[in-house]
Every structure is written in structure tokens, then in C-alpha cells.
C-alpha positions in Angstrom: 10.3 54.0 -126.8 9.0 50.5 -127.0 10.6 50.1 -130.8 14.0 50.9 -129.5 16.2 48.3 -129.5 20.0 48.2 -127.8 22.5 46.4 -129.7 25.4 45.6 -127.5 28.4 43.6 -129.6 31.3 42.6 -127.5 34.9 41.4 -128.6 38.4 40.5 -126.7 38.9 44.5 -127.0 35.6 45.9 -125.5 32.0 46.2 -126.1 30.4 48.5 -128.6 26.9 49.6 -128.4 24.4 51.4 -130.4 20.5 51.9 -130.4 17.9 51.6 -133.3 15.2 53.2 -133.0 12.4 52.1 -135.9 11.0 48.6 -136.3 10.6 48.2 -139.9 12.7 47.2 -143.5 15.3 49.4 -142.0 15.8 51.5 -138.9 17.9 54.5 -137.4 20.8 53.5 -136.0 22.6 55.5 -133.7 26.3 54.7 -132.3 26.1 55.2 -128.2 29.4 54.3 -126.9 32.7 51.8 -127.3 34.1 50.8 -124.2 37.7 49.7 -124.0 38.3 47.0 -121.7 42.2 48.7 -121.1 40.8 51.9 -120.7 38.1 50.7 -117.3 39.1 52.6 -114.4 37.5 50.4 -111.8 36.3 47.0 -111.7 34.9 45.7 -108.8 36.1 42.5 -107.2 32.4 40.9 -107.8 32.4 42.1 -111.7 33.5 40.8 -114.8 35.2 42.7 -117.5 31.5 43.1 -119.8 30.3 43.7 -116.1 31.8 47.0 -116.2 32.0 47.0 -119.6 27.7 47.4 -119.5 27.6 49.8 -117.2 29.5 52.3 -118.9 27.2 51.7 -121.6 24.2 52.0 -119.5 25.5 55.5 -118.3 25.4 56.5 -122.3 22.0 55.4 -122.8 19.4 58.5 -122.6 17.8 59.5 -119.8 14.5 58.9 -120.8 15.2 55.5 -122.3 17.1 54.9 -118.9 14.0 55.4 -116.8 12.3 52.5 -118.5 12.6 49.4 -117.1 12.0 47.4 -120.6 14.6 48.6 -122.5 15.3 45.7 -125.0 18.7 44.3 -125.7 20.6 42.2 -128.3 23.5 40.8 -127.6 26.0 40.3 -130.4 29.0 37.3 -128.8 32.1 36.4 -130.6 31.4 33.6 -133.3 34.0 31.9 -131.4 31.9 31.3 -128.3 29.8 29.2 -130.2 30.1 25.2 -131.5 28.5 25.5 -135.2 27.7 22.2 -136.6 26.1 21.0 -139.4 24.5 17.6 -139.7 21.4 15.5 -141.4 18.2 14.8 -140.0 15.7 12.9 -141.7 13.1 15.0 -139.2 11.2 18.1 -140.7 9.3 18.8 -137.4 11.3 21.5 -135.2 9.5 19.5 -132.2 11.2 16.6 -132.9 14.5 18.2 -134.3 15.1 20.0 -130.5 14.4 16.6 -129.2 17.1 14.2 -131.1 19.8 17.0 -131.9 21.3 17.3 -128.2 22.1 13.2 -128.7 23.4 14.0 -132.3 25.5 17.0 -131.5 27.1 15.1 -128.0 30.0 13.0 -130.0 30.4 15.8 -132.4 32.1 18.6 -130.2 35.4 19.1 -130.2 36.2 18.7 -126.1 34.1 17.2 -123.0 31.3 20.0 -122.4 28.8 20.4 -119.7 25.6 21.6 -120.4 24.9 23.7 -123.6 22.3 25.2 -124.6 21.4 25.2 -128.5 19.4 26.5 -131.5 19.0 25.8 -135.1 17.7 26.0 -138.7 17.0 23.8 -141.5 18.2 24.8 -145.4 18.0 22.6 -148.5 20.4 23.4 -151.0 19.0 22.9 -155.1 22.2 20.2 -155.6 23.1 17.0 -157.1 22.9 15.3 -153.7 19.6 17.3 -152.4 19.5 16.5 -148.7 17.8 18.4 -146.2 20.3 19.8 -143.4 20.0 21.4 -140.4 22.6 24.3 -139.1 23.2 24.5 -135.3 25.1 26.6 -133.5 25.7 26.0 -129.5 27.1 27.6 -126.5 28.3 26.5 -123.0 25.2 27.2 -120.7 27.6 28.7 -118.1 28.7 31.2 -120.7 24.8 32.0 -121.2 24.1 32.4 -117.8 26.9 34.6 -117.2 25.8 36.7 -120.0 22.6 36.8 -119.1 23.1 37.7 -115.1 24.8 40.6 -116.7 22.5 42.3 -118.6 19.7 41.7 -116.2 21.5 43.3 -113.1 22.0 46.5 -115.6 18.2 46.6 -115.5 18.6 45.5 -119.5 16.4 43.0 -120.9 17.7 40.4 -123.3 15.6 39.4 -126.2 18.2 38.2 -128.2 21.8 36.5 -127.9 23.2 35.6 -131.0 26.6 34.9 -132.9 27.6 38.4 -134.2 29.7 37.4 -137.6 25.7 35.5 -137.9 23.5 38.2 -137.1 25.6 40.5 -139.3 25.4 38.0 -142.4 21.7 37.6 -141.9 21.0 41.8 -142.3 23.2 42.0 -145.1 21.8 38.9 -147.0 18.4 40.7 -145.7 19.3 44.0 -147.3 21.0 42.4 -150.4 18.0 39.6 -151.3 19.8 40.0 -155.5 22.6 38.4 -153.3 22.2 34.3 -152.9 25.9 33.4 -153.4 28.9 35.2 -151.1 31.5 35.0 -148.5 30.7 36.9 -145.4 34.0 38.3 -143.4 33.0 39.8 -140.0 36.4 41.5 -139.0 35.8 43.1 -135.7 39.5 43.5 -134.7 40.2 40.7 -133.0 39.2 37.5 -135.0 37.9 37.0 -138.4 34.4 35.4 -138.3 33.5 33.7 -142.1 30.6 32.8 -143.2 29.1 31.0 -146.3 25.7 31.6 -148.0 24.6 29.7 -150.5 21.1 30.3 -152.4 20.4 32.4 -149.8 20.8 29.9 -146.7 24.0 29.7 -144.3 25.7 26.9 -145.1 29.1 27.4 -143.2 30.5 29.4 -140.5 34.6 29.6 -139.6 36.3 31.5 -137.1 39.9 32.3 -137.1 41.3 34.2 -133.9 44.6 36.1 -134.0 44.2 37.4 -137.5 45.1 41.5 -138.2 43.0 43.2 -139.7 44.9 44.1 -142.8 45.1 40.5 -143.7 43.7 38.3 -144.7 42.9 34.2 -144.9 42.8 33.6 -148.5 44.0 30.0 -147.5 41.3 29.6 -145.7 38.8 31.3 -147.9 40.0 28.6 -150.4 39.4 25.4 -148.9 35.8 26.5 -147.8 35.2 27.4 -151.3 36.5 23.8 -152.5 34.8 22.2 -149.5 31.5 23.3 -150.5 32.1 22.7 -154.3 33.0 18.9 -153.6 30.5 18.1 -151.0 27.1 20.0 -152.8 29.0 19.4 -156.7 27.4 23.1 -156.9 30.0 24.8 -159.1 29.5 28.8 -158.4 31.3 31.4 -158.0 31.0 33.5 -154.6 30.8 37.3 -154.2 33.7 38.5 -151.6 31.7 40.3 -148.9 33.6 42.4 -145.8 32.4 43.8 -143.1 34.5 46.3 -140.9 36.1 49.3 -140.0 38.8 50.4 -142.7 40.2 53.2 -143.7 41.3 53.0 -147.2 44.9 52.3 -147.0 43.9 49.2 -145.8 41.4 48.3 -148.5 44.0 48.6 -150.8 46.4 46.4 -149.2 43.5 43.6 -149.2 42.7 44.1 -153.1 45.6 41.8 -154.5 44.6 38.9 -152.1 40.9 39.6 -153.4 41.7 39.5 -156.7 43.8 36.0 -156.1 40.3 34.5 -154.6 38.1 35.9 -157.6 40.6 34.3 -160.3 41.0 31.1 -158.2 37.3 31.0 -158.5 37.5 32.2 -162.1 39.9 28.9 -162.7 38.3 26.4 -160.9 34.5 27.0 -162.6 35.7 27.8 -165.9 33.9 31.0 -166.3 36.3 33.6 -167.3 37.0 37.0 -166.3 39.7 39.4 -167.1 42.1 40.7 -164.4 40.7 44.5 -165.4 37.4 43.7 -164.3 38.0 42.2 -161.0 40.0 44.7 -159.8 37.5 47.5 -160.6 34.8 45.4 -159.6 36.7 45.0 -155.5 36.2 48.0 -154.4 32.6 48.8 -155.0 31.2 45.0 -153.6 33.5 43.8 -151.4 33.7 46.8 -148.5 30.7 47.0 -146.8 29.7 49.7 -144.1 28.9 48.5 -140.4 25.7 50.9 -140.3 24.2 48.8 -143.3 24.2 45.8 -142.1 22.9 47.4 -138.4 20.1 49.3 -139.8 18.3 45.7 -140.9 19.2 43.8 -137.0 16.5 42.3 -135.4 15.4 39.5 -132.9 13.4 38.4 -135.6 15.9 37.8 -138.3 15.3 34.0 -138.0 18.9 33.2 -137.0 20.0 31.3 -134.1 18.7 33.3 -130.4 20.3 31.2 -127.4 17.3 33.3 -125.1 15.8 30.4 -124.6 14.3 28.5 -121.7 15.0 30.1 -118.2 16.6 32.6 -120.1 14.0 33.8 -122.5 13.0 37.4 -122.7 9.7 36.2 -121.2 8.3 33.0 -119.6 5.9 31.3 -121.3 3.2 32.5 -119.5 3.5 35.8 -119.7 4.5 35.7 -123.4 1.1 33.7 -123.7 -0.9 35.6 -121.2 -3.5 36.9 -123.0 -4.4 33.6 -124.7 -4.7 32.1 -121.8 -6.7 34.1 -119.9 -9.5 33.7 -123.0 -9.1 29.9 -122.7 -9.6 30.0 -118.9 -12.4 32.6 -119.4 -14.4 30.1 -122.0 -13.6 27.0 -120.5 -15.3 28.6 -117.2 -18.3 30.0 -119.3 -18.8 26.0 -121.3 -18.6 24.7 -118.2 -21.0 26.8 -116.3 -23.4 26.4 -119.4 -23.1 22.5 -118.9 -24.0 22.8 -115.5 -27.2 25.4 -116.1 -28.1 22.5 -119.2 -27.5 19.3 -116.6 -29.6 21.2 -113.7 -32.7 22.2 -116.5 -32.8 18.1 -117.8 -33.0 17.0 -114.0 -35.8 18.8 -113.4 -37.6 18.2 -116.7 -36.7 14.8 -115.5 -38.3 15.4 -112.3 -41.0 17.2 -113.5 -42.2 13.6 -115.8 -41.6 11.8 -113.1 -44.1 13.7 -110.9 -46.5 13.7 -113.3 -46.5 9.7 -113.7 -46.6 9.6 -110.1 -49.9 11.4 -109.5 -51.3 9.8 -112.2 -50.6 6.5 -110.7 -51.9 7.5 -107.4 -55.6 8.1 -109.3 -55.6 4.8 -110.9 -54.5 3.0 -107.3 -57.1 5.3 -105.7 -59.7 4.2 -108.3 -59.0 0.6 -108.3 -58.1 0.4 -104.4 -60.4 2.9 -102.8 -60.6 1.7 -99.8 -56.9 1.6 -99.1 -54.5 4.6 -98.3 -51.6 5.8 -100.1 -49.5 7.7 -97.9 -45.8 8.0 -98.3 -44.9 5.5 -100.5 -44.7 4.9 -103.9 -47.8 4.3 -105.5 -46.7 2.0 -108.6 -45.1 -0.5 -105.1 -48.3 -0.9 -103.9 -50.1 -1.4 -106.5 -47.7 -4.0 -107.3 -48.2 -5.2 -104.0 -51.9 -5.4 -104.1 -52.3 -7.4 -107.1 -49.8 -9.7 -105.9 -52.0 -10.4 -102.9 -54.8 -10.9 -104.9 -52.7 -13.6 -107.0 -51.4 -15.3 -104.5 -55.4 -15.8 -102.7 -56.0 -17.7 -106.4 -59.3 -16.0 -106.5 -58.4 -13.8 -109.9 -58.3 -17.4 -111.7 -60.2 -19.9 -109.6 -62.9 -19.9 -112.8 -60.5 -19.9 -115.7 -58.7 -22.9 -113.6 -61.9 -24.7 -113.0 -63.0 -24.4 -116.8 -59.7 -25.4 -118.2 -59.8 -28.6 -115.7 -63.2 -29.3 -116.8 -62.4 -28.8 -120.5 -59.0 -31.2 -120.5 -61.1 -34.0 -118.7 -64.2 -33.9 -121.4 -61.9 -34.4 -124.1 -59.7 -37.5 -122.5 -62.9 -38.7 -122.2 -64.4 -38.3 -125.4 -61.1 -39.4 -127.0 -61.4 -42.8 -124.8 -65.0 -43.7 -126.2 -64.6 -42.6 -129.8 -61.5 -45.0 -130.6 -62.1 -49.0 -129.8 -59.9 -50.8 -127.8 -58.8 -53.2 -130.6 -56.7 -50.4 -132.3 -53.4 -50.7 -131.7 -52.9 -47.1 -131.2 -50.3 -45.4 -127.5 -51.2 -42.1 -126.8 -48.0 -40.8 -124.9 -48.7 -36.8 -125.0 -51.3 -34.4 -125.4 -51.6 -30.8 -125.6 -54.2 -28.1 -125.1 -55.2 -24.9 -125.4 -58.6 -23.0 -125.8 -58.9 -23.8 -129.1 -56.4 -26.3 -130.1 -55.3 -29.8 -128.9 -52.2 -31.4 -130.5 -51.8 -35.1 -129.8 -48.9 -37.9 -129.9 -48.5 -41.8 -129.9 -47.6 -44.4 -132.0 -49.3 -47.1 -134.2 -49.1 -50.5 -135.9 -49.4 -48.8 -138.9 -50.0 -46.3 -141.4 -53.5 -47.6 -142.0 -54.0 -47.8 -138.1 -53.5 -44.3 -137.9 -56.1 -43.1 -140.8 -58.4 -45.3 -139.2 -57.9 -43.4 -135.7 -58.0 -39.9 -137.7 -61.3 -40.9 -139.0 -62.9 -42.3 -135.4 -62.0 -38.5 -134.0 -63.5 -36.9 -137.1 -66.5 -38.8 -136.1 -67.0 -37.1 -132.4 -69.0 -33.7 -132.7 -66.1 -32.9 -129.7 -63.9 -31.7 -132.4 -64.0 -29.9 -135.2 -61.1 -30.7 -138.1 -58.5 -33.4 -137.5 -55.1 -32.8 -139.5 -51.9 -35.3 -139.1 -49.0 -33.2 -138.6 -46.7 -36.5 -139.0 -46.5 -40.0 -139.3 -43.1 -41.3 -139.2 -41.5 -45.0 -138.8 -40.1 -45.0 -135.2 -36.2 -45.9 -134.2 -36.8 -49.6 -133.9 -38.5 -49.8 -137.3 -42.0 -51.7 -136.0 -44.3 -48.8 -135.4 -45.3 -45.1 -136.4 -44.9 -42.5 -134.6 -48.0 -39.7 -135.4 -49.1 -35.9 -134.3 -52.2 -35.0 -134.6 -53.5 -31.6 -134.6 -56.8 -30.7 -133.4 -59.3 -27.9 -134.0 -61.5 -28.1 -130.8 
């Protein structure tokens, strides 16, 4: 039972009803009941015509199908409720398509509308002006809601509301796939839906209300034909495609105006065809059985659905349930696996840390024995303790005392080894263990040879190098560095 489907198609007569059961290329179709709006004998004072209308049909449905509570229903509206529009978009994204259409399609309605609620599709014809398009057909959200509220308080579930004349178009083209090029008349007794296919995609749809069914538009038929021609310069001919209920007194009255449509397309192309072929070839293309077009309905058709929204067969949520729940269920498992990972590298973490610790404590213990640890940190007071001995200045007092006796042999061996007539400043001097550099100035170039070779001379020092010897800024002496090897 979950394959059954409900198709309920209503008109300004009535509503007729049927159920397929199947799912596939085609499916059983099975007429349930056609209700005559004339022919309700009560209609309660809180009910609409298709009110009453659906219950009838519910009372038709089978008993078993009636007990489920999921029973799935496509509505089929007059083309007339809807605003079909066709328009440019230089947008391939459907995202951003639903987002800029509502502003596109505002100016393009024929009166002041409230809210509507909209779908759409995108066809590009093979043409001397290629240009993507997109179709969209609209309807008055009140209408929806109305609709909707209907079918619900049956205990019906809509899947699908859709333009009939379209729906029926998009089964046949479906069925018929040899079948890129035709004119699609939906005749349901009270208005004649028309709809264009070209290569395969819906180009146009036209509704004219108040036609009989014996008749029909050829006028009309015409200038949608010679529309399409000069706006796409696509110069084919269209099949002649009706769909209806006629007996065949009336197809005969319809094959003259058919035959005046095939030879004005005949003219206007320039392909030729006698008047003896056309009329033989009426009859077996153009009259096409309800039931074939029924067997191929779906929701999934890919033509326009106006369940959208609040009015979906399903929320979101439940149409996405299952995913959902998997993405809850491994986002919880990665993030309990993150926590288990974080809690293993704090304790590693702790673990090192530990291990530095005690063997901190044995070096303190080692090098401090007679002092106590206790509480607190070992690497602080260790710190602590050789900070004290630093600041006491017995850890250096020898090194100090060396270095000061050191820096005061060697100002005093520099002092004796050079005579007091050399005109030679010393004005800085520095010292290391092994190393002295020292600067001043001279007279002279020659002065300062002579003072390299007086140092040479001490055994206090070892090698004596001048690192420069330079004419100072005023021009009258040399500046010199010496560097030397102690």
C-alpha cells in the first residue's frame, strides 16, 4: 500500500479521482469516483465546494487503503490558478535562482498579489539565440493553503500540487520520448489548457476558459506557433497532441480545424505535405487517451510541485531524519574520542613532569643535604639556594681577586716597558684571560711601531698585533688598537 498513489484532478465542474497502484515506467491506474459539484447534497456551512467534493472521494477509497493514515495524494489544479512566466537568468545555481526570482517575477504579474508561493525549471533551447531560460509557474499562497487544509483534514497527505494541463504534458512527453516537438491541449471540460514542448522541454503554457469542448482555438494555436518561430528563429513543425474525453462524433468535428493548423504549419516552414496525408495521419496522433497519460503520473516527474515549505509533504527533518541522526551519532563519538585523546596527553604530560620533579629533588638532596625539601617545588629552591650563595660573593671571591690582580700587573708592566718621551695616550684597555686589546693615539705612524716593539720586548706578553692605525678627525695624530696575546 505504500506505492499507491491518489490522483485527485479538480475543475469548475467537480473533482475526479483515481488511484495508481505501481511505482515504476508505468503503473495501474484505476478510476475511483467523479464528483459533481451540482450533484452535492450537503455542504456544510464551514466547507468549501472541493471540501465536500474530497470527502465523497474519500468514502470511494478502499477500506484498507482508508485505514492508513499515509495515503499519498496528488493534486492536479486548473492551469488557470497558476501565473506561468518565462524569463532569463544569467544564474545556473537553483540556490540562487529561488533567491532572485521572487524580485524578478513581482513587476511581471498581471494584478497586485499577496504572497505566492513558486517553483521552477531551467531549459535551453539548441537556437540561433541560445539563452538559458527558466519556466516558473506561481500560485496565490492563500489558494495553497486552502488546498492544502483540505486534503489534510480528509486525513490525505499531499505530496504533490501541480498544474494539471502540466503534469499531464510531462507523462505524455515521458511515455512518448520519439516525441520532442508538439502542442499539448488538456481539455477537461471547462477550459482548454495548451502547452508547448520544444526539444523535449516546456516552453509555453496558455489557458483559455470558456471554450466547448468541440472546439477549438486554432487562432490561438497559431500565434503560439508564430510566437515561438520568431522569438527562437526555430522553424519546426509541431505534432497536434489532445487530451480528453471524446466520443468520436466529436473528433470528427475537430479534424478540419486540425488539418487547417497542420497546413498552416505546412506553409509557413516550407515543408510540404499533401492534404491526403494529414487527414489520415489526425486521427491516429492527435487523440490521446486520459489513462495514458495517468499511468506515467508521478511526484517525481520533475515538473513544478508548489508542496513546498510549510506545506511540504514532510518537514525537513523528518524527510532528513535518518541522516541526521548518523551525523549527531558521529559527531558525539569524534568528540568523545577527543576528549579520551586530550585526557591520555595530560597525563602523559603529567606523568614527565613527575618524573623531572623527583629527579630534581635527588640532585637538590645531593647538593643541599642538609636542607629539607618539603612541599615546594624543588627546581624554586634550588634556585633559591644558589642565589644565596651568589649574593654572599663567596662562589667568586677567588676568580675576582685573580682578575684584580691580573689587570693591575699588566698596567703596570705596560707603564715601565714604554718611556715617558713617547708621545703615545692610552684611552682604553680591554681584558680577558687570555687577551688584552688596547687603544690611544700617537704622533705618528713611526711612534706607534716604536711602542709595538717596547711591548714585544716585556716577557708579560706574548704576540703584539696592530689591529689599526688610522689618522684621527683633526688630522694631527693616529689613532691605534692593539691586540694582545697575554
Amino acid at each position: 500500500m505504500a506505492d499507491s498513489l491518489l490522483i485527485i484532478r479538480e475543475n469548475c465542474v467537480g473533482i475526479d479521482a483515481w488511484l495508481a497502484d505501481g511505482g515504476g515506467k508505468s503503473q495501474a491506474v484505476q478510476s475511483l469516483a467523479r464528483v459533481v459539484y451540482d450533484g452535492l447534497e450537503t455542504v456544510g456551512e464551514d466547507q468549501t465546494l472541493f471540501d465536500a467534493g474530497v470527502a465523497a472521494v474519500v468514502q470511494a477509497i478502499d477500506p484498507v487503503i482508508q485505514k492508513d493514515n499515509t495515503v499519498q495524494v496528488m493534486l492536479l489544479l486548473p492551469a488557470g490558478q497558476f501565473y506561468f512566466r518565462s524569463i532569463s537568468l544569467p544564474f545556473t545555481s537553483r540556490a540562487k535562482i529561488r533567491q532572485v526570482l521572487p524580485l524578478e517575477l513581482s513587476a511581471r504579474f498581471p494584478k497586485e498579489l499577496g504572497p505566492v508561493v513558486t517553483d521552477f525549471f531551467r531549459y535551453d533551447l539548441d537556437s540561433q539565440q541560445s539563452i538559458p531560460l527558466v519556466f516558473s509557474g506561481s500560485i496565490e499562497e492563500e489558494v495553497l493553503k486552502s488546498y492544502h487544509a483540505s486534503l489534510t483534514a480528509a486525513g490525505l497527505k499531499p505530496v504533490a500540487i501541480v498544474p494539471g494541463a502540466l503534469a499531464m504534458a510531462a507523462g505524455f512527453l515521458k511515455q512518448n520520448k520519439g516525441k520532442n516537438n508538439f502542442v499539448f491541449l488538456d481539455m477537461d471540460g471547462c477550459q482548454i489548457s495548451m502547452v508547448l514542448v520544444a526539444q523535449g522541454e516546456v516552453v509555453q503554457v496558455r489557458t483559455l476558459a470558456d471554450n466547448a469542448v468541440s472546439s477549438l482555438p486554432e487562432q490561438a494555436i497559431k500565434q503560439m506557433l508564430l510566437g515561438f518561430w520568431q522569438r527562437f528563429g526555430i522553424i519546426d513543425p509541431f505534432d497536434l497532441c489532445i487530451c480528453g474525453d471524446f466520443d468520436v462524433s466529436v473528433q470528427k468535428q475537430m479534424q478540419k480545424i486540425l488539418a487547417d493548423i497542420l497546413k498552416f504549419q505546412s506553409d509557413f516552414t516550407g515543408r510540404d505535405a499533401g492534404q491526403k496525408e494529414l487527414s489520415e495521419s489526425i486521427p491516429q496522433t492527435a487523440f490521446l487517451d486520459l489513462s495514458e497519460c495517468l499511468a506515467v503520473i508521478s511526484p517525481d516527474l520533475g515538473i513544478m510541485n508548489m508542496c513546498q515549505g510549510e506545506y511540504g509533504s514532510d518537514s525537513w527533518f523528518r524527510t532528513y531524519a535518518g541522516y541526521i541522526a548518523s551525523c549527531c551519532g558521529l559527531a558525539l563519538l569524534s568528540f568523545i574520542l577527543f576528549m579520551v585523546n586530550i585526557h591520555m596527553d595530560i597525563s602523559r604530560i603529567e606523568k614527565q613532569i613527575d618524573q623531572k620533579n623527583k629527579a630534581m629533588t635527588a640532585i637538590y638532596k645531593k647538593t643541599f643535604p642538609d636542607k629539607k625539601i618539603g612541599n615546594i617545588d624543588p627546581l624554586l629552591l634550588m634556585q633559591a639556594s644558589v642565589g644565596e650563595l651568589t649574593r654572599d660573593g663567596s662562589a667568586n671571591a677567588d676568580t675576582e681577586s685573580l682578575k684584580r690582580a691580573q689587570s693591575g700587573k699588566i698596567l703596570l708592566e705596560l707603564s715601565i716597558c714604554i718611556p715617558k718621551n713617547v708621545d703615545v695616550q692610552m684611552s682604553r684597555l680591554m681584558l680577558d684571560e687570555t687577551r688584552m686589546i688596547l687603544s690611544g693615539s700617537a704622533d705618528n705612524y713611526n711612534t706607534i711601531d716604536q711602542v709595538k716593539g717596547f711591548i714585544e720586548k716585556s716577557p708579560f706578553f706574548k704576540k703584539v698585533n696592530i689591529g689599526s692605525a688610522v689618522a684621527g678627525k683633526g688630522g694631527k695624530r693616529v689613532d691605534f688598537k692593539f691586540i694582545i696575546e697575554i
